[in-house]
N, C-alpha and C positions, 0 to 999 in steps of 0.2 A: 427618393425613398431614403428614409433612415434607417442607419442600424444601431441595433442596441446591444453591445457587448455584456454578457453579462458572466463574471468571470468568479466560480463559487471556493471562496475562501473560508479554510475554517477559521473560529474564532480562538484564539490564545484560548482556552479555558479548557477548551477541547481537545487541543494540541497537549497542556498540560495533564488533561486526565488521560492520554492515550500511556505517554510512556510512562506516569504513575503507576496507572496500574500495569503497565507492562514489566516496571519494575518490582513491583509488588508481587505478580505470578512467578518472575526466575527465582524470587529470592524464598518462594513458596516453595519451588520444585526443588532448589538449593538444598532446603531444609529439609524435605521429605527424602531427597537422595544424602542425606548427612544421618538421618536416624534411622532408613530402612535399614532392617538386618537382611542383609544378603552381601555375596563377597564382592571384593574390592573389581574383579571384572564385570560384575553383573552392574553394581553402580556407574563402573566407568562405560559399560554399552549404554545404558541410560541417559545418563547425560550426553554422550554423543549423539544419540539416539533425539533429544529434545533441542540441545545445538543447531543438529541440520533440518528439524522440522521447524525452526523459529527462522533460521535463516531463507528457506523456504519459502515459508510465509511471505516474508519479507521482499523475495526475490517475484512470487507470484502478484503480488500486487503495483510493484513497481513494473510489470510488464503490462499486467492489468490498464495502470496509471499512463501508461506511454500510448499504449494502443487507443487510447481514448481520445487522447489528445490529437493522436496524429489523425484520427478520425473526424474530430472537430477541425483540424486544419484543411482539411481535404474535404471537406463540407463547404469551408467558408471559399476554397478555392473556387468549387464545383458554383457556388451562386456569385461568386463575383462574374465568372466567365457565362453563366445564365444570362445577369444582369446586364451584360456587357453588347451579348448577343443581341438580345430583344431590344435594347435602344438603339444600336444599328437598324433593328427591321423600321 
C-alpha cells in the first residue's frame, strides 16, 4: 500500500497578503485611536483593549494550528499500527 503525504502549504502571495493587511488594519485602528476625541485613558483602554484581542487571536490559532497537527500525527500513528496489525493476521 502507498501513502500519499499531502502536506497544505500556503503560497507566498498569501502569506504576504496576510500581514499586509494585518498591517494595514493596526495602522487603521492607530489612526482612528490618534483622532478619536475622548481622553487620553479612554484611548489608552482601547488600545489595550485591541492589543490583547490581536494577541488573542493570534494565540487561539496557533493552539487551533497545534491541535491539528497533533491530530494528524496521531492519525497517521493510529494507521500505521492498523497496518501493521492486519499484515501480521
Amino acid at each position: 500500500m502507498q501513502n500519499y503525504i499531502y502536506e497544505n502549504h500556503n503560497t507566498k502571495a498569501f502569506y504576504n497578503m496576510a500581514w499586509i493587511t494585518f498591517a494595514i488594519s493596526s495602522l487603521g485602528m492607530a489612526a482612528g485611536l490618534f483622532y478619536l476625541e475622548a481622553t487620553i485613558a479612554m484611548k489608552g483602554f482601547l488600545t489595550m483593549s485591541y492589543i490583547f484581542t490581536v494577541s488573542s487571536c493570534f494565540t487561539v490559532a496557533k493552539v487551533v494550528r497545534d491541535k491539528h497537527e497533533s491530530d494528524k500525527f496521531l492519525d497517521k500513528v493510529e494507521k500505521a499500527k492498523t497496518e501493521k496489525y492486519l499484515a501480521e493476521k
